[in-house]
N, C-alpha and C positions, 0 to 999 in steps of 0.2 A: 504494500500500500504506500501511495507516495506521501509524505508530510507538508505539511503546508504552515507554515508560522502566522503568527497574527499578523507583524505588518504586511506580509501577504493576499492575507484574508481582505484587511481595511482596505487595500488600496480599488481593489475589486468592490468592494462595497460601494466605497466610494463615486463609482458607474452607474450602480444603479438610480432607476426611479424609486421617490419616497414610498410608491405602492409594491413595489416588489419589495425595498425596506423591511414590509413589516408580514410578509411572507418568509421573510432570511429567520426574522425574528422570532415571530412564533413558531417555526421550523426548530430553530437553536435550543428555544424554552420549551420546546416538546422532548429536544437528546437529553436537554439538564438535567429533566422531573423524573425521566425513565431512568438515568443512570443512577440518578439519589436513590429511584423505586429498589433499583436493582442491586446498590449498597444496602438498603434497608434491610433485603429480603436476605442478603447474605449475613447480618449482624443486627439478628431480630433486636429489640429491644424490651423490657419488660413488660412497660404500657402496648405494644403490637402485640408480645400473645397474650396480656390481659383483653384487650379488644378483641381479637381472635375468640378465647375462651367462652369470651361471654357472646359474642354471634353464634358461636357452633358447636359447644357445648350444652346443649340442651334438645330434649326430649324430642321434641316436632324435629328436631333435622338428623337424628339416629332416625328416625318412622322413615321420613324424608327420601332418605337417601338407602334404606333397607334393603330394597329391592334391584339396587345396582351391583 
C-alpha cells in the first residue's frame, strides 16, 4: 500500500470544491468512529460489558435466540 503524508493529503485538499470538502470529511469521520469502534471492541471496557450485560442478559433474549 503506498503512504501518503499529511502535507500531501492538504495540498490535494486544497483543489477541491467546498462540497466535495465535506464529502472528504465525513468520509474521514466515518474511518475515525470505526477504528475507535474497533479499539473499543479489542479493549472492552467495564461500563461496555456492563451495557452489554444488561441488553443481553436477560430472559426474552435466551427465549429469543433459542431456536438458532
Amino acid at each position: 500500500m503506498q503512504t501518503v503524508t499529511l502535507p500531501e493529503l492538504n495540498e490535494r485538499l486544497k483543489l477541491l470544491p467546498p462540497e466535495k470538502l465535506m464529502v472528504v470529511y465525513d468520509f474521514v469521520s466515518y474511518l475515525s468512529e470505526r477504528e475507535s469502534n474497533l479499539r473499543l471492541r479489542e479493549t472492552p471496557t467495564e461500563a461496555y460489558h456492563t451495557v452489554l450485560n444488561r441488553d443481553w442478559d436477560r430472559s426474552e433474549e435466551d427465549q429469543a435466540w433459542a431456536n438458532l
